[in-house]
MIDREN-425855 format. One record per atom (N, C-alpha, C): residue in one letter; atom name; x, y, z. Coordinates in steps of 0.2 Angstrom, whole numbers, plus 2048, in hexadecimal, padded with zeros to 3 digits. Last residue first. Example, Ala and Ser with C-alpha at 12.3 -4.5 7.8 and 13.67 -1.06 7.14 Angstrom:
2
 resn name  px  py  pz
    s    N 840 7F5 823
    s   CA 844 7FB 824
    s    C 840 800 827
    a    N 842 7E4 827
    a   CA 83E 7EA 827
    a    C 842 7F0 827
% end
This chain:
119
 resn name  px  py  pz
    x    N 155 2C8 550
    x   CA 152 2CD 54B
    x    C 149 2CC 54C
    x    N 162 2C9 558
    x   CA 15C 2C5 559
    x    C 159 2CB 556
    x    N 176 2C8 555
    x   CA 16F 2CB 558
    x    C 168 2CA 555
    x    N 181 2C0 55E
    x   CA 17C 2BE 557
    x    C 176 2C1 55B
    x    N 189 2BA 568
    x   CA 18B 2C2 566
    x    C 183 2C4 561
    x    N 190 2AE 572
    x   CA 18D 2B1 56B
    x    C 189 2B8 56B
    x    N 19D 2B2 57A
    x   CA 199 2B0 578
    x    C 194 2B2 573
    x    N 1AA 2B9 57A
    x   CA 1AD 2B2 577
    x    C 1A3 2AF 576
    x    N 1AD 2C5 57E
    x   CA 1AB 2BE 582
    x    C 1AB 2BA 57F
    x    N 1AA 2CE 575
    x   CA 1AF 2CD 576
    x    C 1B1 2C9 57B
    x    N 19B 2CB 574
    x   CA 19E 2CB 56E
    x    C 1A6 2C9 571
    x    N 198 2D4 582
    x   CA 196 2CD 57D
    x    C 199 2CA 57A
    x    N 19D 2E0 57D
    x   CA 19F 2DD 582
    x    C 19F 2D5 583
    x    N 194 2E3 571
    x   CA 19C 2E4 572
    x    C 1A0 2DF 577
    x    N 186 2E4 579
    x   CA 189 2DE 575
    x    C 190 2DE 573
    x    N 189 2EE 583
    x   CA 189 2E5 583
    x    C 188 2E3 581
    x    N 18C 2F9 578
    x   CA 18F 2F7 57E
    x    C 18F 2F0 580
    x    N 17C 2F8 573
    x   CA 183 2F7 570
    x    C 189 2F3 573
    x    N 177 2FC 57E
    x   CA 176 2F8 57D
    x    C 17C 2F4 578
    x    N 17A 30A 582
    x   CA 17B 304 588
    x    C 17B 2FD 582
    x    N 184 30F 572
    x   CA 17F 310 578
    x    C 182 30B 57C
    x    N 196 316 571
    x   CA 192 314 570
    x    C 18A 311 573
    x    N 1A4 31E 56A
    x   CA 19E 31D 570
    x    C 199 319 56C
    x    N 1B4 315 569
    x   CA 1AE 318 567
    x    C 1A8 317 56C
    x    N 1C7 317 564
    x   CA 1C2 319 569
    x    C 1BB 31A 566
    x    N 1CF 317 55C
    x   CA 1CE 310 55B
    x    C 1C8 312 562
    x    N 1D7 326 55E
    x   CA 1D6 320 55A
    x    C 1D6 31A 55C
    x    N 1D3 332 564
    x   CA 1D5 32E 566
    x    C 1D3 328 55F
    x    N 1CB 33F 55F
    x   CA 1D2 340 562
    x    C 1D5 33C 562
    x    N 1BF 33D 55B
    x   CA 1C3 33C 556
    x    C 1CB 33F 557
    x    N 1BB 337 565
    x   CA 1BC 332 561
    x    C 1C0 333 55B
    x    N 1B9 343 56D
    x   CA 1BC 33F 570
    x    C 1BE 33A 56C
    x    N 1AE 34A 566
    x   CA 1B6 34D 567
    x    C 1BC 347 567
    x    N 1A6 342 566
    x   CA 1A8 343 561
    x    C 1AD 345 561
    x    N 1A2 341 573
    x   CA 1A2 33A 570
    x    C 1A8 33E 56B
    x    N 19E 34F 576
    x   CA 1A4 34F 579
    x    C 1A8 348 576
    x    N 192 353 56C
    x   CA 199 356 56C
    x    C 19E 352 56E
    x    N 18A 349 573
    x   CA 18D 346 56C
    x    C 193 34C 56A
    x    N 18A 350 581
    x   CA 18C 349 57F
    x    C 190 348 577
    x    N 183 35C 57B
    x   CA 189 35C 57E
    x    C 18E 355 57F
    x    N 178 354 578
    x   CA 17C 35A 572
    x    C 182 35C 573
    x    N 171 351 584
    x   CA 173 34E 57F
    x    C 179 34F 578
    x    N 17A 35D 58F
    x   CA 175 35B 58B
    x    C 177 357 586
    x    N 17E 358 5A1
    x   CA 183 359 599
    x    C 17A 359 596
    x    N 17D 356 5AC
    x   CA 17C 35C 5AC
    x    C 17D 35E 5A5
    x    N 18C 349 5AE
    x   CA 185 34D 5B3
    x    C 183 353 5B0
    x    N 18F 33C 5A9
    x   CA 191 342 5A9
    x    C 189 343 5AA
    x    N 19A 32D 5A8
    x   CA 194 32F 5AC
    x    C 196 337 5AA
    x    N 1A1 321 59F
    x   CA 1A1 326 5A0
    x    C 19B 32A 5A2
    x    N 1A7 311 59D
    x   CA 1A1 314 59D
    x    C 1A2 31A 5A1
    x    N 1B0 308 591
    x   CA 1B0 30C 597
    x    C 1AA 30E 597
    x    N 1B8 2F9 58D
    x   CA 1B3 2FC 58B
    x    C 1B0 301 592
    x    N 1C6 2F1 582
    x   CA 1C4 2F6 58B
    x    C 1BC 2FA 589
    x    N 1CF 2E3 57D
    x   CA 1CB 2E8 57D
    x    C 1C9 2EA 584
    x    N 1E1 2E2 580
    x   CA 1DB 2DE 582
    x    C 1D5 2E7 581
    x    N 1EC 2E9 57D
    x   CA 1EB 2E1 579
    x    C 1E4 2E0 57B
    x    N 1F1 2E8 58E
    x   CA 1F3 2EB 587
    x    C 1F0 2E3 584
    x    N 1ED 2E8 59D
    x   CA 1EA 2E9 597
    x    C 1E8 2EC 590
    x    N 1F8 2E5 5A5
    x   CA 1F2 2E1 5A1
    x    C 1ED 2E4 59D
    x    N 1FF 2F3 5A2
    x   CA 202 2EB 59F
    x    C 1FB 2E6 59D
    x    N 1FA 301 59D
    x   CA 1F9 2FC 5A1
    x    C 1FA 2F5 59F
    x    N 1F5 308 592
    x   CA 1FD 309 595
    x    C 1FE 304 599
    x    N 1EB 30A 592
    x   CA 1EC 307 58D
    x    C 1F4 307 58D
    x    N 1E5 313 59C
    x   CA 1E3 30C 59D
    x    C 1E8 308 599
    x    N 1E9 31F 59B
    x   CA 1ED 31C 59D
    x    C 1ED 313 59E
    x    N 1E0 321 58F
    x   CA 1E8 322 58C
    x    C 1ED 31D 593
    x    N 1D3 321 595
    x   CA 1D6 31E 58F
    x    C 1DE 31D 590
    x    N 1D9 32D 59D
    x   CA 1D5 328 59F
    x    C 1D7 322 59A
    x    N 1DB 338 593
    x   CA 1DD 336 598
    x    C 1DD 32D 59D
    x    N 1CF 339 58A
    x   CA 1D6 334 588
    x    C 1DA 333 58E
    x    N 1C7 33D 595
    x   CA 1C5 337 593
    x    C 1CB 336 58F
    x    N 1CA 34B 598
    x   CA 1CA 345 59D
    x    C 1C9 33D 59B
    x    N 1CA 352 58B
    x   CA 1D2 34D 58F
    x    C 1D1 34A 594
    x    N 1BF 351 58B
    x   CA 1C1 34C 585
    x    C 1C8 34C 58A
    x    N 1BA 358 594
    x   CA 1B6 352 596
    x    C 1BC 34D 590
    x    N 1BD 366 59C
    x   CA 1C2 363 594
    x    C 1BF 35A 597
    x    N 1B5 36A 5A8
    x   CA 1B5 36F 5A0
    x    C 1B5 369 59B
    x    N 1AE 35F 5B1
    x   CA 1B4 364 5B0
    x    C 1AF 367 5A8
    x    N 1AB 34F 5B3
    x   CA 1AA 353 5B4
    x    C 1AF 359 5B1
    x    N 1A7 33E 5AF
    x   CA 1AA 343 5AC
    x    C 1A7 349 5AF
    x    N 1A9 330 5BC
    x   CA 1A4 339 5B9
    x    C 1A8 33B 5B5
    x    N 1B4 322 5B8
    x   CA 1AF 329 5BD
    x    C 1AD 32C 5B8
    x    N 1B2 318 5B3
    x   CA 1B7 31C 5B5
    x    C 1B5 320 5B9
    x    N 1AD 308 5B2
    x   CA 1A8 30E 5B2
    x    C 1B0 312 5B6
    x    N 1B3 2FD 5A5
    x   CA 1B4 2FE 5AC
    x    C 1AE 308 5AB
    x    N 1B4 2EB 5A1
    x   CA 1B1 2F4 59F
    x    C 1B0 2F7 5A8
    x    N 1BE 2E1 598
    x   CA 1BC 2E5 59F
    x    C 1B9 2EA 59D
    x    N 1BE 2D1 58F
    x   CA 1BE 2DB 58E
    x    C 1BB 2DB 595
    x    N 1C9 2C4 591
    x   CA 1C3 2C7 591
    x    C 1C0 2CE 591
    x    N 1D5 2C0 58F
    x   CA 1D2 2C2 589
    x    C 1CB 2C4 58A
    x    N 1D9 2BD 59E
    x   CA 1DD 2C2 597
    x    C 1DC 2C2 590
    x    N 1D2 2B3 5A2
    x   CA 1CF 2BB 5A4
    x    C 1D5 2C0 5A0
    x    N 1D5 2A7 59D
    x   CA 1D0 2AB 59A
    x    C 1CF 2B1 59B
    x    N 1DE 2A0 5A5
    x   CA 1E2 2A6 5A0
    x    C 1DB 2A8 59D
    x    N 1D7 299 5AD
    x   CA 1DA 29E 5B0
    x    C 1DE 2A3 5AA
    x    N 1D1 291 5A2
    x   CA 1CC 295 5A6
    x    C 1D1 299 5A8
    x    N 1DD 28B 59D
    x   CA 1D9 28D 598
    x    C 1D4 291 59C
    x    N 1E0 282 5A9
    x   CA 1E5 287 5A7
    x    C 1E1 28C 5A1
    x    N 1D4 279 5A9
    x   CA 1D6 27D 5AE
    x    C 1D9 282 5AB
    x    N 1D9 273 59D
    x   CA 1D1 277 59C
    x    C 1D2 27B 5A5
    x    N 1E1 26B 5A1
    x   CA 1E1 271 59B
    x    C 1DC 273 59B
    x    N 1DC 263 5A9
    x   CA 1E2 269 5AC
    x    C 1E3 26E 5A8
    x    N 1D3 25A 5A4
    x   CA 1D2 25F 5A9
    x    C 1D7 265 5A9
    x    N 1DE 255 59A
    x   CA 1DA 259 599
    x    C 1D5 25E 59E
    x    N 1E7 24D 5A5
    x   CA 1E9 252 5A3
    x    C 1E5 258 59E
    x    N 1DE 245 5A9
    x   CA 1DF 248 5AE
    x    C 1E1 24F 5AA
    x    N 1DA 23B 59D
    x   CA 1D4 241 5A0
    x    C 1D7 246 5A5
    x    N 1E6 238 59E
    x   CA 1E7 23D 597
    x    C 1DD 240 59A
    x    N 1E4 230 5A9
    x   CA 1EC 234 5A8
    x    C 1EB 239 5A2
    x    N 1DD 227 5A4
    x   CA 1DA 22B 5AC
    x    C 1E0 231 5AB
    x    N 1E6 21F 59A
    x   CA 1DD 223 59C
    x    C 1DB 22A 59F
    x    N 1EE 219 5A2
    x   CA 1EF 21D 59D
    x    C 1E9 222 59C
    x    N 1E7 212 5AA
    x   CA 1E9 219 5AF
    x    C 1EB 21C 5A9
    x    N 1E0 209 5A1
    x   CA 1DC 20E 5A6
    x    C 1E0 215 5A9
    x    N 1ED 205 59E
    x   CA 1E6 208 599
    x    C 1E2 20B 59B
    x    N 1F2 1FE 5A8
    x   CA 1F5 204 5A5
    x    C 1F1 209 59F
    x    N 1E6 1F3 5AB
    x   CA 1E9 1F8 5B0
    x    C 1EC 1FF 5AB
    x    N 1DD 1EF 59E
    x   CA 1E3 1EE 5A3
    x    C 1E4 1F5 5A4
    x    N 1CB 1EB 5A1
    x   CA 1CF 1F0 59E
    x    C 1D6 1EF 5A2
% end
């Protein structure tokens, strides 16, 4: 093979390595975060959660990218949950509760990998 064919070569494998580099380091801007905020404690469980929500959604990195949160509450009844879910969801738009397991697949899904649920 003549020399300039080869480095030609070597030169457009180098440059796809490079892309596929730059392509891994911008990935973590499309990836969903889920973050465990704290306890919900207090009375007003709904302002502490669009609170929460509201400021996440202000924050430069990340506008545009989905947010999946996990909320701990101690002492609540079932029936107190799906009140507070309820309040909350239909205070804020585009907000939804949902179980553990849903939740991972959401999360999944929004990874970019396969997401196809096994029946």
């Amino acid at each position: 093979m003549p020399v300039q064919q080869q480095q030609a070569e070597e030169g457009e494998e180098e440059d796809e390595e490079n892309k596929k580099e730059d392509e891994k380091k911008d990935m973590h801007k499309y990836l969903p975060v889920i973050h465990h905020v704290t306890d919900l404690v207090g009375d007003d469980k709904v302002a502490a959660i669009r609170s929460i929500v509201m400021k996440d959604r202000l924050k430069n990195d990340m506008k545009d990218r989905p947010s999946f949160y996990i909320f701990r509450t101690i002492l609540d009844t079932a029936k107190d949950m799906e009140m507070i879910a309820l309040a909350a969801m239909s205070n804020m738009s585009g907000l939804v509760f949902v179980d553990p397991y849903t939740l991972g697949l959401l999360v999944k899904c929004m990874s970019g990998l396969d997401c196809s649920v096994v029946e």
